[in-house]
C-alpha positions as CSV (number, residue, x, y, z in Angstrom):
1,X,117.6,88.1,99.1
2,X,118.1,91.9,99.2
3,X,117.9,93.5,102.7
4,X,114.4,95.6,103.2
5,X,114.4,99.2,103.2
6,X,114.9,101.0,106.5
7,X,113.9,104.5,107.4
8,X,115.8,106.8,110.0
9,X,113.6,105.4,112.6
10,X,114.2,102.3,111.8
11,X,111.2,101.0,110.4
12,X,111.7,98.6,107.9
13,X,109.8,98.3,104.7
14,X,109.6,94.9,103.1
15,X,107.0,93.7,100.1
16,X,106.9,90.0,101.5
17,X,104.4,88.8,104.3
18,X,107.4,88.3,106.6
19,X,110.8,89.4,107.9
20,X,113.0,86.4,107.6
21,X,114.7,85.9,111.6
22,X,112.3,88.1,112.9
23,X,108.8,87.3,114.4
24,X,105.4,89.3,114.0
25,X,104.2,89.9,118.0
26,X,101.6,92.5,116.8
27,X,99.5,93.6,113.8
28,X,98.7,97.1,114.0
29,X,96.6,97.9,110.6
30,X,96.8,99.0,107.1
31,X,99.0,102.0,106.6
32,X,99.5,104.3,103.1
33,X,101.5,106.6,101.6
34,X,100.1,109.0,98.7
35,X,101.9,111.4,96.9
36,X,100.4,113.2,93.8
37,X,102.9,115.3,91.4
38,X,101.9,117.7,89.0
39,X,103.2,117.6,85.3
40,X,105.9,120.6,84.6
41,X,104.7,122.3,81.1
42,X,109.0,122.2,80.2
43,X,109.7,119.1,81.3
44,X,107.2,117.6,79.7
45,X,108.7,119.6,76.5
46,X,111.8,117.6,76.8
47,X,110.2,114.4,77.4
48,X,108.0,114.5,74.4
49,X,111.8,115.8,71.8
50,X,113.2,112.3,74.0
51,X,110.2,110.2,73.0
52,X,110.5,111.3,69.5
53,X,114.4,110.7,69.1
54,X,113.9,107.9,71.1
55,X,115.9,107.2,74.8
56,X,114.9,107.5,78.2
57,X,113.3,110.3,80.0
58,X,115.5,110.9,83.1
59,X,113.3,113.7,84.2
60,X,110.3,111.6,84.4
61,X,112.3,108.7,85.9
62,X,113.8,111.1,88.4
63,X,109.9,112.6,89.6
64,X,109.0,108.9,89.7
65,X,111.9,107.8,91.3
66,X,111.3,111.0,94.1
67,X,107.2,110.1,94.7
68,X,108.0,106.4,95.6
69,X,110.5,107.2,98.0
70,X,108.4,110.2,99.4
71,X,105.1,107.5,99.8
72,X,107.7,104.7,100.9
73,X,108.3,107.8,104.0
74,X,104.7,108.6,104.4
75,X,104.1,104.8,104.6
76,X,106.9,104.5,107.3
77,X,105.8,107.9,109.6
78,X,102.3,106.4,109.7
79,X,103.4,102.8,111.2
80,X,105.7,104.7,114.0
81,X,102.8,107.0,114.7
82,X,101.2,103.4,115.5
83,X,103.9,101.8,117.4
84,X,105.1,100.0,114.6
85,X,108.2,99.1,113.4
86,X,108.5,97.2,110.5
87,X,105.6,97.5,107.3
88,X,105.4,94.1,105.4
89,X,103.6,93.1,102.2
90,X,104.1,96.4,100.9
91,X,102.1,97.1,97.0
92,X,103.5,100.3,95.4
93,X,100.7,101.4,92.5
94,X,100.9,104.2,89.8
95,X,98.1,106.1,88.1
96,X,97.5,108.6,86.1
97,X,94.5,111.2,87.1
98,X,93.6,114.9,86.5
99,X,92.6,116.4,83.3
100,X,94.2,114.6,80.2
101,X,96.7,112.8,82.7
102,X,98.7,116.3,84.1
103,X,99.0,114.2,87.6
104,X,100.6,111.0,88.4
105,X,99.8,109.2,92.0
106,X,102.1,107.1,93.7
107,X,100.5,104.9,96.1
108,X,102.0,102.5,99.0
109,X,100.5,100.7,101.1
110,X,101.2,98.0,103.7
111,X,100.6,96.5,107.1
112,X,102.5,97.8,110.3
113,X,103.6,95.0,112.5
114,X,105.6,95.4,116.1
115,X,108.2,92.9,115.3
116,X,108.7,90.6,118.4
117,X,112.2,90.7,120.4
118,X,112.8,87.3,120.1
119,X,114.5,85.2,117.7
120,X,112.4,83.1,115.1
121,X,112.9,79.6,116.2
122,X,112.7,77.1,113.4
């Protein structure tokens, strides 16, 4: 099982219901994460000569790669602000908006839990 994501703080980001060895004591709500990015005229240039010719399109991947991990941090400053230290059963959404699709929106969202001190017993 890969480890879950962990910010500065210390607040771990997971997308199951649980963290294995480590109790829930406390749910304190639903917290998100938004971040909306604006398409760049020359990048998408680029993109559209690299769809043609076929390949990837690092830039895109890069500006997608970027908004997840800034909506991951958004997602992890909003449980601390709660007391929280660990979000579980994160969803991570994309969509397109703005006229003829010029925006993309990255979306997490997740509960934040106060993980207890204690060991999970079994």
């Amino acid at each position: 099982m890969a480890g879950p994501w962990k910010d500065a703080r210390g607040v771990i980001v997971t997308t199951t219901h649980t963290i294995e060895g480590r109790p829930i004591a406390e749910y304190l709500g639903i917290v998100t994460g938004e971040v909306i990015v604006g398409a760049n005229l020359f990048r998408d240039l680029f993109a559209n000569i690299r769809d043609i010719v076929g390949g990837r399109s690092g830039s895109y991947e890069r500006i997608l790669a970027d908004a997840r991990q800034q909506a991951i941090e958004e997602l992890q400053a909003e449980a601390a602000s709660r007391g929280g230290d660990a979000v579980v059963a994160v969803d991570l959404d994309y969509e397109v908006i703005g006229d003829k699709g010029s925006m993309l929106m990255v979306s997490a969202s997740g509960t934040a839990v106060r993980l207890s001190s204690l060991p999970a017993t079994r």
